[in-house]
C-alpha positions, -999 to 999 in steps of 0.1 A, spaced: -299 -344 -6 -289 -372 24 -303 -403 27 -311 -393 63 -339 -365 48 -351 -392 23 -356 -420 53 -370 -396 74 -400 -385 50 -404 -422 46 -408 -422 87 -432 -394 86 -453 -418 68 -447 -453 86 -430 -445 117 -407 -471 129 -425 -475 159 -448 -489 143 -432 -522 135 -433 -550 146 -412 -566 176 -396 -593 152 -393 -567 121 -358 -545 109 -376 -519 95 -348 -488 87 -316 -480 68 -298 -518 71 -266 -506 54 -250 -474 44 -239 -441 58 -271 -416 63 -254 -381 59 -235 -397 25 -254 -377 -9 -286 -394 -25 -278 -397 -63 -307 -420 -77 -333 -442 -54 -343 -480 -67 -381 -490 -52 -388 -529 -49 -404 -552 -28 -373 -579 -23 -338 -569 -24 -322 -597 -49 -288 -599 -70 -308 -587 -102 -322 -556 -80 -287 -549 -65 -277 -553 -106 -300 -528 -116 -292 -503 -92 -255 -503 -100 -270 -501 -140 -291 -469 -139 -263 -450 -107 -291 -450 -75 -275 -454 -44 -303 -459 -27 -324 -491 -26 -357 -487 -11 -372 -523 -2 -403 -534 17 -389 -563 29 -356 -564 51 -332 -585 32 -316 -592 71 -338 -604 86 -326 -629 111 -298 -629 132 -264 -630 111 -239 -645 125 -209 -640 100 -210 -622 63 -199 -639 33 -204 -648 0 -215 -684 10 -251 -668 19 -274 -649 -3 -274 -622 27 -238 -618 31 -234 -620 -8 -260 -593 -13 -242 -570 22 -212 -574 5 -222 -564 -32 -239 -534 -16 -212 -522 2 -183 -529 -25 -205 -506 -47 -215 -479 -20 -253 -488 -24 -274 -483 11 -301 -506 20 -333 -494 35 -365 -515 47 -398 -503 50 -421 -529 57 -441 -540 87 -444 -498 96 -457 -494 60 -484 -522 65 -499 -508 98 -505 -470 90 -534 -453 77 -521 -445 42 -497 -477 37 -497 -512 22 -535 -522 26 -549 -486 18 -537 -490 -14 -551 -526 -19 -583 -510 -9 -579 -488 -35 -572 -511 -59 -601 -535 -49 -619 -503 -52 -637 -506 -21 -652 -474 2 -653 -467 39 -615 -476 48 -609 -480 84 -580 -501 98 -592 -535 110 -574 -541 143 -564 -500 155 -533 -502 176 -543 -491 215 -521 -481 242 -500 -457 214 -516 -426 224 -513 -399 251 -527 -370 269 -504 -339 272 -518 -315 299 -502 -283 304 -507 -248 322 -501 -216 309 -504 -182 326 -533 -165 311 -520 -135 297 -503 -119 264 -466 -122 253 -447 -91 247 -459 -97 209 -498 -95 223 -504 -132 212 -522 -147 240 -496 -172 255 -520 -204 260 -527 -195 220 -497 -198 212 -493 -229 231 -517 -247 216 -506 -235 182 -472 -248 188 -488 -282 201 -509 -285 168 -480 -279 144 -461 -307 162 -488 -332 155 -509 -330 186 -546 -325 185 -558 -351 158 -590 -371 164 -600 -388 141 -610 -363 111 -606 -333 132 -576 -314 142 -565 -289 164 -584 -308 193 -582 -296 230 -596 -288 261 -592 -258 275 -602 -250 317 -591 -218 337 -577 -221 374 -554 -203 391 -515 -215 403 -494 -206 430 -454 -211 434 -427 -192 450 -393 -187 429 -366 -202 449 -326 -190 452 -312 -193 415 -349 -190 398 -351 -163 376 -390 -160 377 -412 -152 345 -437 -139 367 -436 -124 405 -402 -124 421 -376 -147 439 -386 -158 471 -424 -140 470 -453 -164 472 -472 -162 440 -509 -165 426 -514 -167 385 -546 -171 366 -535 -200 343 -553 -222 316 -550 -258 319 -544 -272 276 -554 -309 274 -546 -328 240 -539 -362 222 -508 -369 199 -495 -407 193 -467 -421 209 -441 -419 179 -446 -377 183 -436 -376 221 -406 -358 214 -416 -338 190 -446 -324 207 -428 -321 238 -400 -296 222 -424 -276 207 -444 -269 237 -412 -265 256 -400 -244 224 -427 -214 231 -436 -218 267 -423 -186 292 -421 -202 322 -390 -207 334 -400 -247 350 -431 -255 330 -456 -279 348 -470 -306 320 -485 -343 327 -486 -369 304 -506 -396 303 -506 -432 284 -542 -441 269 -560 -475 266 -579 -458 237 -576 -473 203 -557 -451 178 -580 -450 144 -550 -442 117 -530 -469 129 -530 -513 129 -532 -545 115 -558 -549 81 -584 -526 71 -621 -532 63 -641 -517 30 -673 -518 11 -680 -522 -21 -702 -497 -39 -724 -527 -47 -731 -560 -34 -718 -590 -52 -723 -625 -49 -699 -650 -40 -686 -661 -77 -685 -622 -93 -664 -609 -56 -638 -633 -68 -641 -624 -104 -638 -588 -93 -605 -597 -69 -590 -616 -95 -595 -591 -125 -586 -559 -104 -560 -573 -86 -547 -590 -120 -538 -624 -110 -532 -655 -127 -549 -676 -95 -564 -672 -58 -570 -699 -35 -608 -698 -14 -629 -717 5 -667 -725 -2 -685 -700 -19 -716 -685 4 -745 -686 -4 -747 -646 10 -736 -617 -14 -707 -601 -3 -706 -563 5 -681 -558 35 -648 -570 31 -614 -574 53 -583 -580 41 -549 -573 46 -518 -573 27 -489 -602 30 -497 -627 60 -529 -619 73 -547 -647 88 -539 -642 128 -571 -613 116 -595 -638 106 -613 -637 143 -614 -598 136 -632 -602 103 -654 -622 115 -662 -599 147 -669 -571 128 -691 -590 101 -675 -590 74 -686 -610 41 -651 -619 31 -616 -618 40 -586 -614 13 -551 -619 27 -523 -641 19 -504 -675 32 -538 -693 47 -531 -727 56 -557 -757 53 -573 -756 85 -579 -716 79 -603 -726 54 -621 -756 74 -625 -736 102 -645 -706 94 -678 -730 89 -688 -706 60 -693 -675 82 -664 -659 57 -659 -666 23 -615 -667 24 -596 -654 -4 -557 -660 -5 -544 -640 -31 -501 -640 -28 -482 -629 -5 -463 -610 -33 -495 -602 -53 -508 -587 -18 -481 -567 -17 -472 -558 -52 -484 -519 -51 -464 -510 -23 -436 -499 -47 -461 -476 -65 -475 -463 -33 -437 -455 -24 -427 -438 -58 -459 -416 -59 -452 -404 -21 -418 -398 -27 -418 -379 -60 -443 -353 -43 -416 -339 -28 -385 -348 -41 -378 -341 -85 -341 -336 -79 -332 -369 -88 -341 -399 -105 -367 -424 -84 -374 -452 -104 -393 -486 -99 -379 -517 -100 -380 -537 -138 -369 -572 -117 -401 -592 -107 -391 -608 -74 -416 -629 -70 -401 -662 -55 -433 -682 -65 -442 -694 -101 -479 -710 -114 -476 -735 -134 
């Protein structure tokens, strides 16, 4: 197995289009075609982590944050960074990041804190819009050799790719019939008519969805199983917001609770030692936002979409001053926000792969301590 098919399951999952302008999201260091031979999950890469991997033979370190992050002007041992690039290297370990990509998908970072809240009705908080595009196509309307109708097998193709997926449906498409006309010119080798004849062809026109990180993908495919020689397709970008993907998520919980026994709840399922909030309401709370590591830039969304309370990480002061009680704030940890990402990794990777070891991380990296 390569690291290259390892990262690219991970990217099925959290596309690295999906992250953010100022993240480094992706394999940091290391070779993708060299062999996989153990993978280390953890949520900081660190000396002790690095240590560990070395200890039980992986190869491969799987972290959610990037350990470069910045800008690095020169490696060495003077830094943590150059000393942990260095250590890698020297012992043939490659570095790979998933982080900003994993918080904004569907089934990534904050589903799982959802889960773990044990809250209903997921739905990402702030979708992601202009990601998502129309593919319009036209197909003669007639049977291949095999007697598969060809705009059938178009669409089929289309679908497989990715294309087609509103929401909780698939294999979504408009379908209208119309007639084209072209004329083969000198080195066309038409599919239908003949060179240099003026031609007429009953044709359906497909129309479908597929998000921006598929454009290749869907493209080939249709291209892949299309028999015209020059196929005529359109795409469009879309304003529309895209549902499976974005910042935060919103939830319900099964019952209402008021102010006091939602924090009681947060605390005990999340298994904290401390939270930081604001006033208690005087409300019960039922919906709830929140978002894993540094979520307060969605406070205005929470609030917009009437939610009771909003648990995130890394509020400052005025965060809590300014809300006026319309949200009752729950800082949690950045780390403790964060701290089932490695299990959510582990149990998506070990669906597939059983080949080799994939084992969780013993070092707590938490930088913060309680006293």
């Amino acid at each position: 197995m390569k690291i290259r098919e390892i990262t690219t399951y991970i990217e099925e999952l959290a596309p690295l289009k999906f992250q953010e302008d100022y993240d480094n999201a992706g394999l940091i260091s290391g070779d993708p075609d060299d062999e996989v031979k153990g993978i280390l999950l953890c949520l900081d890469l660190t000396d002790e982590v690095l240590d560990e991997a070395i200890s039980k033979n992986c190869n491969l370190i799987i972290s959610h944050h990037p350990f470069v992050f910045k800008a690095v002007k020169n490696i060495t041992s003077k830094t943590l960074t150059g000393r942990l690039m260095i250590k890698a290297i020297r012992n043939h370990i490659h570095i790979y990041a998933v982080h900003t990509n994993l918080d904004q998908v569907e089934q990534g970072v904050n589903q799982i804190l959802g889960q773990k809240l044990r809250l209903m009705n997921l739905r990402i908080l702030r979708p992601f819009t202009n990601t998502l595009y129309k593919l319009v196509v036209y197909c003669p309307n007639m049977r291949d050799k095999d007697d598969i109708p060809v705009p059938e097998k178009v669409r089929n193709a289309l679908f497989k790719a990715g294309a087609g997926q509103i929401g909780n449906y698939d294999s979504c498409s408009y379908n209208t019939e119309g007639y084209g006309t072209f004329r083969g010119l000198q080195g066309s080798q038409p599919f239908i008519g003949e060179q240099g004849k003026m031609e007429s062809q009953n044709e359906i026109r497909i129309e479908t969805i597929f998000p921006a990180h598929l454009k290749s993908k869907v493209v080939e495919a249709m291209l892949a199983v299309h028999p015209y020689e020059e196929v005529a397709y359109d795409i469009y970008k879309l304003e529309n917001e895209y549902p499976k993907a974005g910042a935060g998520m919103t939830g319900t919980l099964e019952y209402p609770l008021n102010g006091l026994d939602f924090l009681y709840h947060v605390k005990s399922d999340l298994g904290l030692q401390m939270l930081r909030h604001n006033q208690i309401p005087l409300h019960n709370i039922h919906k709830v936002a929140f978002c894993g590591g540094s979520g307060a830039f969605l406070i205005p969304d929470a609030i917009q979409q009437g939610c009771d309370a909003f648990v995130s990480a890394d509020l400052k002061y005025h965060e809590f001053l300014d809300t006026n009680g319309e949200l009752l704030l729950v800082d949690i940890g950045h780390y403790e926000g964060e701290q089932f990402t490695i299990e959510l990794l582990y149990d998506y990777l070990i669906k597939k792969y059983d080949t080799f070891a994939v084992s969780k991380t013993m070092v707590k990296t938490n930088p913060i301590n309680y006293f």
